[in-house]
C-alpha positions as CSV (number, residue, x, y, z in Angstrom):
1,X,-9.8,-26.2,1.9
2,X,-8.9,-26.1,5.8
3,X,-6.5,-28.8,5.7
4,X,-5.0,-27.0,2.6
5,X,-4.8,-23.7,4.2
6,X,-3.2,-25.5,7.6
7,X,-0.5,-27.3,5.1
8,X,0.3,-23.9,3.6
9,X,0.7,-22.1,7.0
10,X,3.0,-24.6,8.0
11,X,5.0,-25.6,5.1
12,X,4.1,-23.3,2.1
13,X,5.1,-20.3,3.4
14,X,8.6,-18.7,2.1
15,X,8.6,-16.2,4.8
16,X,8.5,-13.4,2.2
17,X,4.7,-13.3,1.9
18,X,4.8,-15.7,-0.5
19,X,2.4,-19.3,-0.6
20,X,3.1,-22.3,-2.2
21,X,0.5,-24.5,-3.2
22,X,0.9,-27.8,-4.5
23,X,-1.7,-29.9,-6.2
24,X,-1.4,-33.1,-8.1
25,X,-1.3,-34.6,-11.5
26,X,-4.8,-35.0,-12.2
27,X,-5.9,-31.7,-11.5
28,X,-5.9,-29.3,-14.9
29,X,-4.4,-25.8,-15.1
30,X,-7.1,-24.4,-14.9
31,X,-8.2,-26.1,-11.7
32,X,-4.5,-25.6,-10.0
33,X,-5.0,-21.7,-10.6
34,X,-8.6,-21.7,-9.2
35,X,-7.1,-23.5,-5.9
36,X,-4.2,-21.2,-5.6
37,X,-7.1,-18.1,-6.0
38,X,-9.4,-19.4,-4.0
39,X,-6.3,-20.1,-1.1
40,X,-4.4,-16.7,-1.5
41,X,-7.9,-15.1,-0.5
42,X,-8.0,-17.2,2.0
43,X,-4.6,-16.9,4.0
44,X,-4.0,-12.6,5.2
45,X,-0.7,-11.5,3.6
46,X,-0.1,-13.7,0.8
47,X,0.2,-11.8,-1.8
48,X,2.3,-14.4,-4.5
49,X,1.5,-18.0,-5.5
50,X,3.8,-20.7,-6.4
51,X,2.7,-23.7,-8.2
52,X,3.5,-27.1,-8.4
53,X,2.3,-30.5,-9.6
54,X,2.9,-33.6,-7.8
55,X,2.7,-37.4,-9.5
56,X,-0.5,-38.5,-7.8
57,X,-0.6,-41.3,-5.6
């Protein structure tokens, strides 16, 4: 989850209080909604989440 939130800080955010997170193929819906829960309670002021799936590697 660190390394998430650092990636987020640094390239997720919009500058409009938004986050991105990005996830991968594998992961289910379900799973990609928890993460983006679990992150936005994480990082102070984001108050939207963005979702995408990457092909995994």
């Amino acid at each position: 989850m660190e390394l998430l939130e650092g990636l987020v800080r640094r390239a997720g955010n919009t500058g409009d209080g938004e986050m991105v997170v990005v996830g991968d193929d594998r992961m289910s819906a379900e799973a990609l909604l928890s993460l983006a829960d679990a992150t936005a309670a994480r990082i102070r002021g984001a108050r939207a989440i963005a979702l995408c799936a990457t092909p995994s590697m």
